[in-house]
One Martini backbone bead per residue (centre of mass of N, CA, C, O) as a GRO file, in nm:
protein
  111
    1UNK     BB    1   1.459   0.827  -1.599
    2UNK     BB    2   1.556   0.778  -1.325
    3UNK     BB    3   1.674   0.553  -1.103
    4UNK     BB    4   1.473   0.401  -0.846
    5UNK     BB    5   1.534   0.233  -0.563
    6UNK     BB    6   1.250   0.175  -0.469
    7UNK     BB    7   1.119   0.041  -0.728
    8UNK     BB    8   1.363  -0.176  -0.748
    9UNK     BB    9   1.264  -0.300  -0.454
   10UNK     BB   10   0.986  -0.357  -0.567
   11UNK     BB   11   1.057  -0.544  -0.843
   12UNK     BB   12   1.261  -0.735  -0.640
   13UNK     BB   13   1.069  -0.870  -0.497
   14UNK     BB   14   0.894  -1.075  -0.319
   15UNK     BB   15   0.549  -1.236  -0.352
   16UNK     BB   16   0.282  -1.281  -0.210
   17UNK     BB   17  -0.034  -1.229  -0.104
   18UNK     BB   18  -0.331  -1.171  -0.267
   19UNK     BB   19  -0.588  -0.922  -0.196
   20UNK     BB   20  -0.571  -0.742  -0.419
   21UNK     BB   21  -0.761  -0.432  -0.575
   22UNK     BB   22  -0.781  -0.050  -0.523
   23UNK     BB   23  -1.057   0.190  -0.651
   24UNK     BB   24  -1.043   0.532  -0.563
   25UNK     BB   25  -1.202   0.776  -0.530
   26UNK     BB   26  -1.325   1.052  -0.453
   27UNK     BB   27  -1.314   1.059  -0.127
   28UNK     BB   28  -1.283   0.780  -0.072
   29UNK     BB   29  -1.290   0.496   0.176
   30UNK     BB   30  -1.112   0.242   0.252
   31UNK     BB   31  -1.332   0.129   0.499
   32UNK     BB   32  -1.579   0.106   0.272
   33UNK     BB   33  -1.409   0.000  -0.008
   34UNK     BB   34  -1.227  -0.252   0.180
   35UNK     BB   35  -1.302  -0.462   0.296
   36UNK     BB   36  -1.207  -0.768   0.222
   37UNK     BB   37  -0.945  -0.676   0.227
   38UNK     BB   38  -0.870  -0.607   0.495
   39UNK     BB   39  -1.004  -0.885   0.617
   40UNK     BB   40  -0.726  -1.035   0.447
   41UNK     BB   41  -0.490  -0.891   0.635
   42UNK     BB   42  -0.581  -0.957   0.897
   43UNK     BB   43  -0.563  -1.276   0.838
   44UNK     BB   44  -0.258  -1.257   0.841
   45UNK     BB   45  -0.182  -1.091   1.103
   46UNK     BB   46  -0.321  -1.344   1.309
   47UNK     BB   47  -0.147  -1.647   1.139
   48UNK     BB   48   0.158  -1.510   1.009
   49UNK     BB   49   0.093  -1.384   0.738
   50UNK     BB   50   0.122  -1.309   0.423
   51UNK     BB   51   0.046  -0.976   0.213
   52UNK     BB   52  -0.101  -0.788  -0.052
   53UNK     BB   53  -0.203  -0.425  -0.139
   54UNK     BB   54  -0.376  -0.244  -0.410
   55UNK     BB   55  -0.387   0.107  -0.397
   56UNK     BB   56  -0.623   0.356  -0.572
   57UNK     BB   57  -0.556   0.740  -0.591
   58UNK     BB   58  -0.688   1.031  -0.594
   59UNK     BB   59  -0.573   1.325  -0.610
   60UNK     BB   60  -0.703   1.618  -0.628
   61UNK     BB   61  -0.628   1.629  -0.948
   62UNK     BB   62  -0.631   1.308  -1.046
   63UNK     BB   63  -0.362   1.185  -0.992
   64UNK     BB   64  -0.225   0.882  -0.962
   65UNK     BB   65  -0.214   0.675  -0.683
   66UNK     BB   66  -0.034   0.448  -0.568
   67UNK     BB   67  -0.029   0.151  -0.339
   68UNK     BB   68   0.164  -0.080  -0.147
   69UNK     BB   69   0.072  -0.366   0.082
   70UNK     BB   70   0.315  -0.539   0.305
   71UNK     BB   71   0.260  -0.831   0.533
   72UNK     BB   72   0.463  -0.970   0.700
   73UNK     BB   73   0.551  -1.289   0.910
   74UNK     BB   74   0.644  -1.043   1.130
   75UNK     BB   75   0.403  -0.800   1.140
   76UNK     BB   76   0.478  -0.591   0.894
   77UNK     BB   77   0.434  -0.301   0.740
   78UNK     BB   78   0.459  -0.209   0.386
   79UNK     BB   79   0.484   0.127   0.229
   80UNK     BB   80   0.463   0.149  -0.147
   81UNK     BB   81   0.488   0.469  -0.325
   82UNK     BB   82   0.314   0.553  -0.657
   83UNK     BB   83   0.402   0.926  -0.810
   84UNK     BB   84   0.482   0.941  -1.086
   85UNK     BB   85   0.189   1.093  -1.185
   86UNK     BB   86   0.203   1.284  -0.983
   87UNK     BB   87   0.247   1.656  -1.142
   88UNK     BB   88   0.296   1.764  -0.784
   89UNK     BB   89   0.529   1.555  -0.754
   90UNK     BB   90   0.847   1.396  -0.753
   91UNK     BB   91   0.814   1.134  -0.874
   92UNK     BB   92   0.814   0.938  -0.695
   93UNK     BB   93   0.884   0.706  -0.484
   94UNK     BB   94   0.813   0.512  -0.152
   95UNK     BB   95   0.871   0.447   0.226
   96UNK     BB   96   0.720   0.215   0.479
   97UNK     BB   97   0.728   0.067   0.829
   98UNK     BB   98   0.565  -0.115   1.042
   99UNK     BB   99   0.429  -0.277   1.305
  100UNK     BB  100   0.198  -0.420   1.419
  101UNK     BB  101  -0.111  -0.289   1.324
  102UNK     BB  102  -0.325  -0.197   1.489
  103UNK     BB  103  -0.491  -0.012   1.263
  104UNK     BB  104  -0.553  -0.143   0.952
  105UNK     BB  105  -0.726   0.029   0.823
  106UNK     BB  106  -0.537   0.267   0.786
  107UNK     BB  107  -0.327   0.195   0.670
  108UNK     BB  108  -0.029   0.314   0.838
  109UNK     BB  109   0.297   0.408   0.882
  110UNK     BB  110   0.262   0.700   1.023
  111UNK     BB  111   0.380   0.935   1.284
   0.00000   0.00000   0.00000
């Protein structure tokens, strides 16, 4: 496979403070299976601390999702989206991010 820019941004990374790791089923709502984990993220954006979280799920088909959600010490919110395994889709990463996070619990930089 090509190099993925996206990819080698998330390897060389600087790391932040881990809230830890959600493995969801189908169905299931990360509001639901991650309340601790979240948290640890609110409790990151109210202190100005950084902290990152990775979150898998499966699409329709079953093919795991990664996402890493990274929120910077400026109140930053960045996912990145490995879609590698997935095999109805681009099978790239992706990156997304945007600014204080009104509603954490959505964890979603989607405009």
């Amino acid at each position: 496979m090509l190099d993925d820019p996206v990819e080698d941004r998330w390897e060389s990374r600087a790391e932040l403070s881990s809230c830890g790791e959600v493995s969801l089923a189908q169905g299931e709502e990360i509001q639901k299976q991650a309340v601790r984990e979240i948290a640890c993220l609110r409790r990151a954006l109210k202190s100005g601390e950084s902290a990152e979280l990775k979150v898998t799920y499966p699409t329709v088909e079953g093919d795991p999702i990664r996402e890493y959600h990274r929120l910077t010490p400026q109140g930053r919110l960045e996912v990145y989206t490995d879609s590698t395994d997935d095999r109805y889709s681009d099978q790239k990463w992706s990156f997304a991010e945007c600014y204080t996070p009104e509603w954490l619990a959505e964890i979603s930089c989607d405009q």
